[in-house]
DRENZALUM-946443 format. One record per residue (C-alpha): x, y, z; residue in one letter. Coordinates in pm, 1 decimal. Example, Ala and Ser with C-alpha at 12.3 -4.5 7.8 and 13.67 -1.06 7.14 Angstrom:
# DRENZALUM-946443
[r [1230.0, -450.0, 780.0], A]
[r [1367.0, -106.0, 714.0], S]
END
This chain:
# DRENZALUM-946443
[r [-1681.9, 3075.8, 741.7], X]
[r [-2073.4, 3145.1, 845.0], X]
[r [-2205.4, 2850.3, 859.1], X]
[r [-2578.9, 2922.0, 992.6], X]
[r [-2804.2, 2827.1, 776.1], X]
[r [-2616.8, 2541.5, 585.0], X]
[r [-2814.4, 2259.7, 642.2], X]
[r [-2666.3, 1923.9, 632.6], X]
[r [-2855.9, 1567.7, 657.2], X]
[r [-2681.1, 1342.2, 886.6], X]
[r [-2824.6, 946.6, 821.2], X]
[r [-2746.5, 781.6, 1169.7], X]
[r [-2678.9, 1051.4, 1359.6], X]
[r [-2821.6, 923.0, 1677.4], X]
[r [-2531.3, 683.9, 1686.7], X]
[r [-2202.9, 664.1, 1803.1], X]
[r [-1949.4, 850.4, 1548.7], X]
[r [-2325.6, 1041.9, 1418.4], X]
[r [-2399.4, 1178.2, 1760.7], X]
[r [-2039.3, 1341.2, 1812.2], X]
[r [-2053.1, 1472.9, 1465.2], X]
[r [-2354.0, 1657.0, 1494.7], X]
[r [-2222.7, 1824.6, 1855.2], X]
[r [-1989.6, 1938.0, 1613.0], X]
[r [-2152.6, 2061.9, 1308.8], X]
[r [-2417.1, 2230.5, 1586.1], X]
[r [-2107.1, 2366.9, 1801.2], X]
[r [-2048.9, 2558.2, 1443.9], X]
[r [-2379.6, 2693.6, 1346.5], X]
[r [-2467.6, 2442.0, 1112.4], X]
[r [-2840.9, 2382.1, 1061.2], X]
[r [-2835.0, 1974.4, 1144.5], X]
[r [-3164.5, 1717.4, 1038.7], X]
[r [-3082.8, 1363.2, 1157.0], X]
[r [-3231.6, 1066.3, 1001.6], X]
[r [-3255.3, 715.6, 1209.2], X]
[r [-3430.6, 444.9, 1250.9], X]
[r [-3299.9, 348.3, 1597.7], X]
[r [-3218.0, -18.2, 1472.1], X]
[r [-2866.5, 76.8, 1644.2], X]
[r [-2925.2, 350.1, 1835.6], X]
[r [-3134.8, 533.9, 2113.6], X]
[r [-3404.8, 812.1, 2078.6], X]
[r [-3299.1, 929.0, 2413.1], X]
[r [-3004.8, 1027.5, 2298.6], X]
[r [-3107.8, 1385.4, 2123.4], X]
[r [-3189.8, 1464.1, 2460.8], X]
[r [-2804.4, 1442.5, 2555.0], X]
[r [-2756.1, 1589.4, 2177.7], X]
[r [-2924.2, 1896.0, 2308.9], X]
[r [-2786.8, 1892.9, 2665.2], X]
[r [-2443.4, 1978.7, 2485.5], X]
[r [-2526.7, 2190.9, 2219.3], X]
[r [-2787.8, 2429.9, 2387.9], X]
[r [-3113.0, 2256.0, 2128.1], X]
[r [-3204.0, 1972.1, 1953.4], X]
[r [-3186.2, 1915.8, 1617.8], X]
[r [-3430.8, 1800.3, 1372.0], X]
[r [-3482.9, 1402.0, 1400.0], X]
[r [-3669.1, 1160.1, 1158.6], X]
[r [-3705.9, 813.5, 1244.0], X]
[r [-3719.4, 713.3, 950.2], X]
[r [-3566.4, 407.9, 706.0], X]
[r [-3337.5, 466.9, 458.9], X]
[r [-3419.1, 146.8, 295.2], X]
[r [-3776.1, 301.4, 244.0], X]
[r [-3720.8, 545.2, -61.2], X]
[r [-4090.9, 715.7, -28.2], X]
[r [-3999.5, 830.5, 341.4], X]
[r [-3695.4, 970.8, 193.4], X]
[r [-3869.0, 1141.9, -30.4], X]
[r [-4119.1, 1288.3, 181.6], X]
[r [-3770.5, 1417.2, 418.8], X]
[r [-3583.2, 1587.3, 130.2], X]
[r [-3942.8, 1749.7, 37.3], X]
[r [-3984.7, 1853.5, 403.1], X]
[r [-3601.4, 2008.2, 455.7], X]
[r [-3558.3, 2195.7, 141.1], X]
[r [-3212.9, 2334.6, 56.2], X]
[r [-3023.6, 2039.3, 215.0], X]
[r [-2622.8, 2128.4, 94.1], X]
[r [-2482.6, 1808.7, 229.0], X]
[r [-2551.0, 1461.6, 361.3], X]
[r [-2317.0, 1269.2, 628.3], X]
[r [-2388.3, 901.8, 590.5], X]
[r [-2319.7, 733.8, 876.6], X]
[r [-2635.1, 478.6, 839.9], X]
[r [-2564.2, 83.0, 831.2], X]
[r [-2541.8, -222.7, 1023.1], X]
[r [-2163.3, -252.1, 1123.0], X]
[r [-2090.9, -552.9, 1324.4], X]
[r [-1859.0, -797.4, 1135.4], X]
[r [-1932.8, -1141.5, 1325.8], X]
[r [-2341.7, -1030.9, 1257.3], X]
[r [-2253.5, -920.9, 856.9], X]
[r [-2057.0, -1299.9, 808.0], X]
[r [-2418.9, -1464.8, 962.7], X]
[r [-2670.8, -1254.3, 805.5], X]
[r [-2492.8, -1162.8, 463.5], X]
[r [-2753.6, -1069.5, 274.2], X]
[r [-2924.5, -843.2, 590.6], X]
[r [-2637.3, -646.8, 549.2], X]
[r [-2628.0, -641.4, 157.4], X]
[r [-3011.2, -542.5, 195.8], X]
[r [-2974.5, -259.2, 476.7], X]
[r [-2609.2, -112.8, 339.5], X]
[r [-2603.5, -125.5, -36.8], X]
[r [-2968.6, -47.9, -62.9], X]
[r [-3035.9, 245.2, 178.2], X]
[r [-2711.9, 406.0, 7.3], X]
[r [-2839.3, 380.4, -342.2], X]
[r [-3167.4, 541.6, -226.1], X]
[r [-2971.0, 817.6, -61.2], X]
[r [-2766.7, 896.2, -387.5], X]
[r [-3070.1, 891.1, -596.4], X]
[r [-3288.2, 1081.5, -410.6], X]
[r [-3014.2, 1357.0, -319.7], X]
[r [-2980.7, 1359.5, -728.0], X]
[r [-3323.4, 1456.2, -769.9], X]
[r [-3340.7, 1727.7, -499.0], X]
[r [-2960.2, 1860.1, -662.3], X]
[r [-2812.5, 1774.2, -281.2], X]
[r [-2489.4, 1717.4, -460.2], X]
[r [-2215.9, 1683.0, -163.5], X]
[r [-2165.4, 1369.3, 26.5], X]
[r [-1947.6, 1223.3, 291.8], X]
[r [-1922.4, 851.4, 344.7], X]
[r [-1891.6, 646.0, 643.2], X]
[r [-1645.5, 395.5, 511.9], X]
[r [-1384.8, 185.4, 691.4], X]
[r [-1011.7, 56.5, 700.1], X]
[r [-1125.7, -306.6, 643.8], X]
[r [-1132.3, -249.5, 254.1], X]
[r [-757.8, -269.3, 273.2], X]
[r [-756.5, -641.3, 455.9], X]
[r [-438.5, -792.4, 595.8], X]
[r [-202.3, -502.9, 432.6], X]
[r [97.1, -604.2, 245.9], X]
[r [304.3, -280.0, 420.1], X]
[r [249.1, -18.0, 688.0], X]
[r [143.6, 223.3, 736.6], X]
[r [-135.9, 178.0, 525.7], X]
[r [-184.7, 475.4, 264.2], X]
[r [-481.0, 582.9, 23.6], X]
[r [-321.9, 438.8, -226.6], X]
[r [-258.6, 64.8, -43.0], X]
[r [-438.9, -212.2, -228.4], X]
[r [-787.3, -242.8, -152.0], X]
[r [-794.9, -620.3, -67.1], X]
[r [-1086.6, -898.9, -140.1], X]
[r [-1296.2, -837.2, 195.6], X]
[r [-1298.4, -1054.6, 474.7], X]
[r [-1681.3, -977.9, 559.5], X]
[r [-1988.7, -879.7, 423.8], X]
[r [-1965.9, -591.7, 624.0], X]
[r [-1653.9, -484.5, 463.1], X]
[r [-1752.5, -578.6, 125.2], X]
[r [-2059.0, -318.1, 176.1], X]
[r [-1778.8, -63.3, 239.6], X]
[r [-1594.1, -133.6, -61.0], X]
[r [-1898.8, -155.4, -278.3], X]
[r [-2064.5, 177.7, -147.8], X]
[r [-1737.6, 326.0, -200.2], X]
[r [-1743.6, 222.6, -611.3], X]
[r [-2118.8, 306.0, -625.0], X]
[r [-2025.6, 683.6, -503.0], X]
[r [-1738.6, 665.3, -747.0], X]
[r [-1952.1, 619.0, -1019.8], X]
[r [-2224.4, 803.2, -940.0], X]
[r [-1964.7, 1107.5, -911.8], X]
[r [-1868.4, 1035.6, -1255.2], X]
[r [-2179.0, 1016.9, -1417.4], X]
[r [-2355.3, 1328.6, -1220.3], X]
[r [-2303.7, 1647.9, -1035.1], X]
[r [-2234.7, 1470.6, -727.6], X]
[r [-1931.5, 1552.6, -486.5], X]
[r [-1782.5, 1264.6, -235.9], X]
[r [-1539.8, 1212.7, 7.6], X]
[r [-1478.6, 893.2, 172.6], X]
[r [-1370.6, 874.1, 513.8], X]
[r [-1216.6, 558.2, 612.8], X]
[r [-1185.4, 523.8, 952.8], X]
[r [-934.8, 323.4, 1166.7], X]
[r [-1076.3, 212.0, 1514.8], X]
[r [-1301.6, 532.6, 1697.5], X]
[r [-1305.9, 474.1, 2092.9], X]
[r [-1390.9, 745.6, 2364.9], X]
[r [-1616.4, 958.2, 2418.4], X]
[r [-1745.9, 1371.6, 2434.6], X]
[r [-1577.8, 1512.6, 2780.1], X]
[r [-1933.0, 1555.0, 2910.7], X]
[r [-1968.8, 1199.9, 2931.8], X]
[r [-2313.2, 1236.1, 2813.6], X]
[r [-2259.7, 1087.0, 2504.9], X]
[r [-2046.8, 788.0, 2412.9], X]
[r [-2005.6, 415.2, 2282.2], X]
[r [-2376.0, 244.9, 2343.2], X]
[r [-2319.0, -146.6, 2195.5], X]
[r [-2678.0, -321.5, 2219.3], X]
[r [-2595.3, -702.9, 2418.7], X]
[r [-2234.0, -820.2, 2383.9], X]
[r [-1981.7, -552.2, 2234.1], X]
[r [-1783.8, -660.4, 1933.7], X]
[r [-1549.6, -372.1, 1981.1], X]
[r [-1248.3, -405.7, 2253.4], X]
[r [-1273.1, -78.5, 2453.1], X]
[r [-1667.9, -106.5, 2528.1], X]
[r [-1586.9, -506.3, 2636.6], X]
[r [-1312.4, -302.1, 2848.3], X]
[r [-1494.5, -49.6, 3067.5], X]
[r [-1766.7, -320.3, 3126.6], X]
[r [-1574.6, -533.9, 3234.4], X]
[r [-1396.8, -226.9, 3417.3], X]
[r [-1735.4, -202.8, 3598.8], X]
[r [-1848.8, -525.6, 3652.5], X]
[r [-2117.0, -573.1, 3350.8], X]
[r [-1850.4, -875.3, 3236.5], X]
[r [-1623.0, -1107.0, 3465.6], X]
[r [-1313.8, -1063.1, 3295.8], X]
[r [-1164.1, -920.8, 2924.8], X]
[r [-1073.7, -1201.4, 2634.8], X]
[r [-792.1, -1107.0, 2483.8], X]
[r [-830.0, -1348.3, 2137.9], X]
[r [-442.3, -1450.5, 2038.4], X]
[r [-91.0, -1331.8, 2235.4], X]
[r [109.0, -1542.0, 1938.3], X]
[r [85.3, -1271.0, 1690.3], X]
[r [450.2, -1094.0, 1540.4], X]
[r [450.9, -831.9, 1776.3], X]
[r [601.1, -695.2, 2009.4], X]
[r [319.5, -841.5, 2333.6], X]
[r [213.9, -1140.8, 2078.5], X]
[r [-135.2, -902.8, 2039.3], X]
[r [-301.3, -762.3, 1771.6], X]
[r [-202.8, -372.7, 1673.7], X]
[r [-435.6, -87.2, 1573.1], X]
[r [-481.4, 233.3, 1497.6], X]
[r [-714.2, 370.4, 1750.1], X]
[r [-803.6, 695.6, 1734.3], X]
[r [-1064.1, 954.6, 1980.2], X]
[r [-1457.2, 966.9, 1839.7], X]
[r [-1413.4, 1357.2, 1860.2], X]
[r [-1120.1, 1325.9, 1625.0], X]
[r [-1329.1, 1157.2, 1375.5], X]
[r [-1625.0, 1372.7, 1418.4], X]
[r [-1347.5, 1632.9, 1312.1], X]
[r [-1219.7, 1503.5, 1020.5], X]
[r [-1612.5, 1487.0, 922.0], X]
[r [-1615.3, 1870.7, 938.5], X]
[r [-1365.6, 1929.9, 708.8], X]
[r [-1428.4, 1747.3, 464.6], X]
[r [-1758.7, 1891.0, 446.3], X]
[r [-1585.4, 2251.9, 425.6], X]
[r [-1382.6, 2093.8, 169.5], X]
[r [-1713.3, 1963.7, -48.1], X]
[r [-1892.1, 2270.9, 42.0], X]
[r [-1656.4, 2523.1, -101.2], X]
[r [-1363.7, 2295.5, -332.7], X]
[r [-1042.6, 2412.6, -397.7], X]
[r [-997.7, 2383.1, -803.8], X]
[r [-753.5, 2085.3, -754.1], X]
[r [-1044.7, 1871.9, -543.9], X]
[r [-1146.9, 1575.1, -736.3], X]
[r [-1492.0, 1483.3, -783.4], X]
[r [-1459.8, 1137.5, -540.8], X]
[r [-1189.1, 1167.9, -276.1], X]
[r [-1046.0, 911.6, -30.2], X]
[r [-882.0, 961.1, 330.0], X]
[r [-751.9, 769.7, 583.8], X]
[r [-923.6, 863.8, 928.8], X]
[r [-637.2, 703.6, 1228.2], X]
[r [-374.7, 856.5, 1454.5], X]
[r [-62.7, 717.4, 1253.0], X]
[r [21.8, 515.4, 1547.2], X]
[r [-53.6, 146.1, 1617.1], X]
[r [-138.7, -17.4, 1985.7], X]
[r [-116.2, -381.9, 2056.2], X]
[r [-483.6, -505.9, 2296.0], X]
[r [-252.3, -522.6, 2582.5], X]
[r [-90.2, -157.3, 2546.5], X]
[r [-465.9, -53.4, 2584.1], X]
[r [-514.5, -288.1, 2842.8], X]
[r [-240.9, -77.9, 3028.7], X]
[r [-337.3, 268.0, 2917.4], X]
[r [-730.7, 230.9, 3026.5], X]
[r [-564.5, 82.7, 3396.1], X]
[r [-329.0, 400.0, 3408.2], X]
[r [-648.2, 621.1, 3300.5], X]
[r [-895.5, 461.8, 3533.9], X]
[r [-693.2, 374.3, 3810.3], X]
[r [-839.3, 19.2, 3800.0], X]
[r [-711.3, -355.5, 3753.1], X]
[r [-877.0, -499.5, 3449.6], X]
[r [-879.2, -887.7, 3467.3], X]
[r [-838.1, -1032.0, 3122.3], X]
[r [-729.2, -1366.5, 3002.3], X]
[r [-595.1, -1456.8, 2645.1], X]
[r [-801.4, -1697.9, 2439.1], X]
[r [-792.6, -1845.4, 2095.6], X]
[r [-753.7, -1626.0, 1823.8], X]
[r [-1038.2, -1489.5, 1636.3], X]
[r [-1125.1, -1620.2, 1266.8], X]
[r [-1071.6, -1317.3, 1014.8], X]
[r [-876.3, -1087.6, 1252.1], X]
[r [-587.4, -910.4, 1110.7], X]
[r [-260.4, -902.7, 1247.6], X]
[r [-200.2, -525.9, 1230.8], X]
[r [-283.7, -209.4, 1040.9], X]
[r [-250.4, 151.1, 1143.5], X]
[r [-259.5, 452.3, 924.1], X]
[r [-33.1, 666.8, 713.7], X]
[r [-252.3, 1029.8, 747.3], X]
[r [-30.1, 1251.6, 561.5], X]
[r [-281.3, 1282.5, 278.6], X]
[r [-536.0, 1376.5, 551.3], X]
[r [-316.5, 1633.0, 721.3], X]
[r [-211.7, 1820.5, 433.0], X]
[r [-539.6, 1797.0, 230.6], X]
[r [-806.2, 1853.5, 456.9], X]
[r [-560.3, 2075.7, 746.6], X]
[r [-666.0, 1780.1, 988.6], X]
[r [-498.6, 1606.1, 1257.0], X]
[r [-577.0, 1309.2, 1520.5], X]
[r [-491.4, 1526.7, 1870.0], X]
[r [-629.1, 1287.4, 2138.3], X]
[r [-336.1, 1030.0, 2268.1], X]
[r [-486.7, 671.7, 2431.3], X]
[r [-448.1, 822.1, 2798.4], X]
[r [-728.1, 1066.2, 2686.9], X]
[r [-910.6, 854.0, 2502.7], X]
[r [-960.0, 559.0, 2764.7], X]
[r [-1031.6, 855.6, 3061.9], X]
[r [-1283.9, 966.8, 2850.5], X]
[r [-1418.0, 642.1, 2767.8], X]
[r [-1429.8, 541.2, 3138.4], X]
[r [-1591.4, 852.0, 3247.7], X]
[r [-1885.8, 751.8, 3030.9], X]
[r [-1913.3, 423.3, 3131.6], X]
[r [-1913.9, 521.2, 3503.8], X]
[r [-2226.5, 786.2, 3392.4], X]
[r [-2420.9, 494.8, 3231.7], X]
[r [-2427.0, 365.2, 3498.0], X]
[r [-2556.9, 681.4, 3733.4], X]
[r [-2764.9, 762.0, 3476.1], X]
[r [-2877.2, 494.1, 3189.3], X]
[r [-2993.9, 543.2, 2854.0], X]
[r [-3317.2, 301.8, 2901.3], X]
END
């Protein structure tokens, strides 16, 4: 397919899972606009954006809580096919302090979005949504069609919520949406020039690793080794940030041209299939990286789940997409940009 020209809007693209997706989309000829407002992110990254892809693409810091700026974007880019929503605040310990921050920044910058693509007739859509809405899972591997379970965070609950508000909207309007929900994205692009950037303490585990890997932290809390399985640590589904970026790609194809059979609102799971306890990781990033990690376990965390990986066949034989990167690749690749941050920091 010729895909120069096709413009697509990606909200929080200058972040983590954004920034690798719009490599991507540029690596394909796509026309790409990103919209930010740096809350999470770095402008110095569409520097590294352009270092890989040959140019820069179009950037607006701009709010999506702030419908007027909006606006004034979709009036600017004309002829926008497709919007990647990446946008929100994602950190769960944050969401369960500052609920209503979260309800604010998530639920309203989405219903703006919807709305104002409505207007303009932007009527495709992929969402940024997340594994949490199925909980603790009653069996595994988790599939589409698992029980989507109370959530255990604000954060979650905006997932679940924007997920019903798309569902809706779909119904009532000429609006086309898949749902992505992700398992847990590590890693980073083989350049190292892009990668995982947490702002202060990371709340995810393979950031807290390769700091710790290179001295930013003293040693690697491993919260619980009394869990049912089979190292007494938590499993999940972790799966490479280009992967994901991936599965973003086709199911835009799939929105952009549908197959008569595509539904209206769609839902897939975005893992590897495969579950790894904290400690399998552990070992993986020291066979990767060559390096001891010191860790030490502590108390189990309030609201962790036990275990959850993905069942993907819906994935696989819908959208013709597969996880390829195993955990050796993905903690060599997320060690090779750590070791660059530190050579060359994002200030």
């Amino acid at each position: 397919m010729n895909h120069s020209g096709i413009k697509i809007l990606v909200t929080g693209g200058m972040g983590y899972i954004g920034s690798h997706t719009v490599v991507q989309l540029l690596a394909r000829g796509y026309q790409v606009v990103i919209a930010d407002n740096l809350c999470n992110s770095n402008r110095n990254i569409l520097g590294r954006i352009a270092q890989i892809a040959g140019h820069a693409p179009q950037f607006y810091e701009i709010d999506l809580c702030d419908k007027q700026r909006l606006i004034d974007l979709f009036e600017r880019e004309r002829d926008i096919k497709a919007v990647v929503h990446f946008a929100a605040l994602k950190a769960v310990g944050e969401s369960v302090q500052h609920p209503l921050k979260y309800y604010r920044n998530n639920l309203i910058s989405l219903l703006n979005l919807v709305e104002v693509q409505d207007s303009f007739k932007s009527n495709n859509l992929v969402f940024s949504s997340s594994c949490t809405v199925y909980g603790e899972p009653d069996a595994l591997p988790v599939t589409e069609k698992s029980p989507v379970k109370p959530a255990t965070s604000p954060y979650g609950n905006t997932k679940q919520v924007g997920e019903e508000i798309i569902r809706e909207q779909c119904a009532a309007s000429n609006l086309r949406s898949i749902a992505l929900r992700y398992f847990n994205p590590v890693g980073a692009h083989e350049s190292a020039l892009i990668g995982e950037l947490p702002i202060g303490t990371p709340n995810n585990l393979i950031p807290y690793i390769t700091q710790t890997a290179i001295g930013k932290r003293p040693f690697l809390n491993v919260f619980g080794n009394d869990y049912p399985t089979t190292d007494g640590t938590c499993i999940r589904d972790y799966i490479h940030v280009d992967d994901v970026a991936a599965a973003h790609i086709a199911a835009l194809e799939r929105l952009i041209n549908p197959p008569a059979e595509a539904e209206r609102f769609e839902v897939f799971n975005i893992g590897t299939g495969r579950g790894n306890t904290v400690l399998e990781v552990v070992r993986a990033f020291e066979e990767a990286s060559n390096q001891k990690l010191p860790y030490q376990i502590a108390p189990r965390r309030d609201g962790d789940i036990e275990k959850v990986y993905a069942d993907t066949s819906l994935s696989n034989a819908v959208l013709n997409w597969k996880a390829e990167k195993d955990i050796h690749t993905m903690m060599a690749s997320a060690w090779e940009w750590e070791k660059n941050l530190k050579i060359n920091p994002i200030v």
